[in-house]
C-alpha positions as CSV (number, residue, x, y, z in Angstrom):
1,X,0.0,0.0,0.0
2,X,2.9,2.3,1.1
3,X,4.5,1.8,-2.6
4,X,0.7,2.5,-4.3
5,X,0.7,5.4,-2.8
6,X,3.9,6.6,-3.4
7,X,3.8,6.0,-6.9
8,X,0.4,8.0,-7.2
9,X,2.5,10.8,-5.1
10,X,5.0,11.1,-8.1
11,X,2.0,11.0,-10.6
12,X,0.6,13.7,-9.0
13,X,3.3,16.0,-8.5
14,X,4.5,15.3,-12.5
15,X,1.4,16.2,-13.6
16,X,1.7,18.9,-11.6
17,X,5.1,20.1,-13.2
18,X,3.1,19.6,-16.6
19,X,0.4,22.1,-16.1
20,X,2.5,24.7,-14.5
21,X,4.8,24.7,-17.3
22,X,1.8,25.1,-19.7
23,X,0.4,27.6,-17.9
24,X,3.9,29.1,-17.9
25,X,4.3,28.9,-21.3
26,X,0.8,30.3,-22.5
27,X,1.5,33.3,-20.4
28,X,4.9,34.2,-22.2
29,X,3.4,33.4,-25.3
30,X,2.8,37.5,-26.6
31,X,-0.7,37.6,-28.3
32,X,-1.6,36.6,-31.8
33,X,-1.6,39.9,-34.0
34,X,-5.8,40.9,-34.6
35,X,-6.3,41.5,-37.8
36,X,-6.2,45.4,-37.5
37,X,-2.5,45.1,-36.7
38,X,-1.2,44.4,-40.5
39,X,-3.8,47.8,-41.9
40,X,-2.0,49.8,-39.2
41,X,1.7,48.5,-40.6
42,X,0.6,48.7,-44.2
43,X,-0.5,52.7,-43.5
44,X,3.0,53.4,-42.4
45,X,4.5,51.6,-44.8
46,X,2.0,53.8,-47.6
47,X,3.0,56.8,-46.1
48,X,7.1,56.3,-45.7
49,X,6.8,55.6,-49.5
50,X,4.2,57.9,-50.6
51,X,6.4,61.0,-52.7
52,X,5.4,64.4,-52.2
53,X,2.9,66.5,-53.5
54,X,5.8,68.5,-55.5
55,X,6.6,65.2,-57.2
56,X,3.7,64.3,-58.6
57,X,2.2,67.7,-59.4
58,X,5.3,69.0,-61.0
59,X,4.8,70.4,-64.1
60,X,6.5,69.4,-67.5
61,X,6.8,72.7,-68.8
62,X,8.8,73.2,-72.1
63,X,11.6,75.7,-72.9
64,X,9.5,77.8,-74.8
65,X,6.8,77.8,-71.7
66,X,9.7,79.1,-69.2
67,X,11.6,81.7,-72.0
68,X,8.2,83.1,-72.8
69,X,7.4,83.6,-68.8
70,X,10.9,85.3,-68.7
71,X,10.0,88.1,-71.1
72,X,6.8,88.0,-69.3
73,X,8.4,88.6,-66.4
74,X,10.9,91.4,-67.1
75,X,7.6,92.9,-68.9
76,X,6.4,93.4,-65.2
77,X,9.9,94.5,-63.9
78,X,10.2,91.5,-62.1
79,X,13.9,90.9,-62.4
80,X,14.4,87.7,-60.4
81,X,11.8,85.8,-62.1
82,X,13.0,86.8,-65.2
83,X,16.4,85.5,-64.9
84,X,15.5,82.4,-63.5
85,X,12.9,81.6,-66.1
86,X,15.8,82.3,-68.5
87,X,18.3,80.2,-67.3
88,X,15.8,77.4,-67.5
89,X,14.9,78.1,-70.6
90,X,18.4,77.8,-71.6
91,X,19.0,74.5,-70.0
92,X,16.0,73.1,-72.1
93,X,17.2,74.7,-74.8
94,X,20.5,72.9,-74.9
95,X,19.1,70.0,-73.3
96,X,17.0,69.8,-76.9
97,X,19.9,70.2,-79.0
98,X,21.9,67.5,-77.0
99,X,18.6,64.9,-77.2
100,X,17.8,65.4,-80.4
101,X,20.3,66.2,-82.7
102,X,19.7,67.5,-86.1
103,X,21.1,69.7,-88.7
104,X,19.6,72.4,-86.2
105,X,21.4,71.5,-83.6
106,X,24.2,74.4,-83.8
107,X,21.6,76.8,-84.4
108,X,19.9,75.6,-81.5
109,X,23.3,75.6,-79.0
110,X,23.9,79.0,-80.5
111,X,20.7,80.8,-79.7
112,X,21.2,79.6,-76.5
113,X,24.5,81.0,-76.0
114,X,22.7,84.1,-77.2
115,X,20.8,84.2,-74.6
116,X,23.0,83.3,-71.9
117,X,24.8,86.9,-73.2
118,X,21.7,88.3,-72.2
119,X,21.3,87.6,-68.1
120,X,24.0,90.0,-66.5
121,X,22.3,92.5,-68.5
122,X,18.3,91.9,-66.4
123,X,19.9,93.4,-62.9
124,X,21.1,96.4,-64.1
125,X,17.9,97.3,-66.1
126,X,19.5,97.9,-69.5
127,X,17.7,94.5,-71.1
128,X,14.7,96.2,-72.7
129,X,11.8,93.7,-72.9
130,X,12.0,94.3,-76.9
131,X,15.3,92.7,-77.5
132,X,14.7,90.1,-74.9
133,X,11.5,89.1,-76.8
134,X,13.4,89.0,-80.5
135,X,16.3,87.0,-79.0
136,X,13.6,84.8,-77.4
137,X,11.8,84.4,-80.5
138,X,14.6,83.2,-83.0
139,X,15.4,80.4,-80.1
140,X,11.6,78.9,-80.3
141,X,12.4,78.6,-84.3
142,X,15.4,76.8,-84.3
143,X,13.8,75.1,-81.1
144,X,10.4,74.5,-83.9
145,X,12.8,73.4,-86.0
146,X,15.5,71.1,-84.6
147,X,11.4,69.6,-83.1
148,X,10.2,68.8,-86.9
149,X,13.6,67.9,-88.2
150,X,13.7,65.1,-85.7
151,X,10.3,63.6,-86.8
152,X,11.1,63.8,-90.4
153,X,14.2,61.8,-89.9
154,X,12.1,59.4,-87.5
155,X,10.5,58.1,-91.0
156,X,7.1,57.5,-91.3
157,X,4.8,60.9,-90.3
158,X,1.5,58.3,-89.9
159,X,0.1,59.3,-86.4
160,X,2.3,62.3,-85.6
161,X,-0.1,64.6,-86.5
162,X,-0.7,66.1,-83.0
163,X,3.5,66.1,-82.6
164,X,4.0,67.9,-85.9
165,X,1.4,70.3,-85.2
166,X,3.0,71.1,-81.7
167,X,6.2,72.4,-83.6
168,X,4.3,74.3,-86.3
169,X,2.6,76.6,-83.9
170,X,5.7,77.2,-81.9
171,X,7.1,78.2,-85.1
172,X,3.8,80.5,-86.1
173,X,3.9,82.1,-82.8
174,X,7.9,82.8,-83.2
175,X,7.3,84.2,-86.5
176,X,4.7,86.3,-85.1
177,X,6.6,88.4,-83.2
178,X,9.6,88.4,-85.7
179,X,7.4,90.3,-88.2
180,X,8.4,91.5,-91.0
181,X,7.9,89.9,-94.6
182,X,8.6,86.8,-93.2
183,X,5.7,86.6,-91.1
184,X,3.3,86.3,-93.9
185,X,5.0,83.8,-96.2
186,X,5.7,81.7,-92.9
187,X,2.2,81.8,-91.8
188,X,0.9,81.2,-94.9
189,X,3.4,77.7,-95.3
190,X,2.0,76.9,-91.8
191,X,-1.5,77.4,-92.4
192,X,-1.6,74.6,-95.3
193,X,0.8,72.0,-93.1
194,X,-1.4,72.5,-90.2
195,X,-4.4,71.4,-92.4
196,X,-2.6,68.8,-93.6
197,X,-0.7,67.2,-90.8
198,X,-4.2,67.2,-89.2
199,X,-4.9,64.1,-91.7
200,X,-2.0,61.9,-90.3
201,X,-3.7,61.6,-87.3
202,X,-6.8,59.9,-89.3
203,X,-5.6,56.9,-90.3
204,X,-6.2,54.6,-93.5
205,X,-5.9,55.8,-97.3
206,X,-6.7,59.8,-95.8
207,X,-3.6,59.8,-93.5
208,X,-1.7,57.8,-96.3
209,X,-2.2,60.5,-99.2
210,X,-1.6,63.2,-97.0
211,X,2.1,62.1,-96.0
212,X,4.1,63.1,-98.7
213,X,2.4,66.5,-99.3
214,X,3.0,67.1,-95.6
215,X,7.2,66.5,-95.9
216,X,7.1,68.7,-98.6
217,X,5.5,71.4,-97.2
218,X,7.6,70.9,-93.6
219,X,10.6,71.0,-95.3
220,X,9.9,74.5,-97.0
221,X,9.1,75.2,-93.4
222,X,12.7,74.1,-92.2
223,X,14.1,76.1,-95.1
224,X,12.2,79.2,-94.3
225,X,13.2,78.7,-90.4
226,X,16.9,78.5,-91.7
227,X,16.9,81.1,-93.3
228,X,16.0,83.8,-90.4
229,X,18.5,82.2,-88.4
């Protein structure tokens, strides 16, 4: 009886040892994540990768945008603008020429250089908005034109309509303040490309008769743009 006993005593007392160290074990155990836990670690992850409001609203504007904000500027005597908008202007400018290359590429580099000349001159006050805006002016053409050089020696104008038009009215607007003789005969070329680069966009047999009539007419348009540079 003693030895029953004794042997239910250790029985007892193991079991003992087992449940305490279960217990034990469940209490260091930490807690199962709920599911709100990964939503609160995906949020910050979201937001440590999420770019800034400058990033994704920055705007694409194009050389011509800035140069033509620069004569705008020193229009309202605002000479810090001015020579900023210039100098980025500039950098898209050569930017272009560097991308791009074409047989307007010097032209390009060169207008630029021009009007590089041109920023010690916006502090003092000498620049008059007048020679800003002509200096200005001959950049956007060979800017127009290193633009439709590039497509023409892409190949194939079919669906460049909207791309060829782009550097057309750059060119018009240049011309425009150029004045001069040039002007009309300019606007005139530009007029009847517009209406026909219009059909590229079109597709079938339309856009197909309307190519070769279109590189004609853009390259008197590149010849014309040479010539005022």
């Amino acid at each position: 009886m003693k030895t029953i006993r004794f042997g239910v005593g250790i029985a007892l007392v193991s079991f003992g040892m087992v449940a305490t160290s279960v217990t034990s074990a469940q209490i260091a155990t930490p807690a199962v994540p709920t599911s709100s836990a990964p939503v609160a670690g995906g949020a910050i992850k979201d937001t440590s990768i999420t770019p800034g409001t400058s990033a994704i609203t920055a705007p694409a504007d194009s050389a011509n945008i800035h140069l033509d904000n620069a004569v705008a500027a020193l229009d309202k005597g605002d000479k810090a603008t001015t020579t900023q908008e210039l100098k980025t202007g500039i950098a898209g400018l050569e930017a272009q020429a560097q991308a791009k290359p074409t047989s307007f590429k010097d032209k390009l580099l060169s207008q630029a250089s021009k009007l590089k000349a041109l920023l010690p001159l916006i502090p003092t006050g000498v620049l008059g908005n007048g020679v800003l805006g002509k200096a200005v002016s001959l950049a956007k053409l060979a800017s127009g034109g290193n633009q439709l050089e590039g497509i023409l020696a892409a190949g194939s104008l079919l669906g460049k309509g909207s791309q060829l038009t782009s550097g057309l009215s750059g060119i018009g607007s240049a011309l425009s303040t150029l004045g001069g003789s040039t002007k009309s005969s300019g606007q005139s070329l530009i007029s009847t490309a517009l209406a026909t680069v219009g059909k590229l966009d079109q597709g079938g047999l339309a856009a197909k008769a309307a190519e070769p009539a279109a590189k004609t007419q853009l390259s008197s348009i590149l010849n014309l743009v040479k010539g005022v540079l």
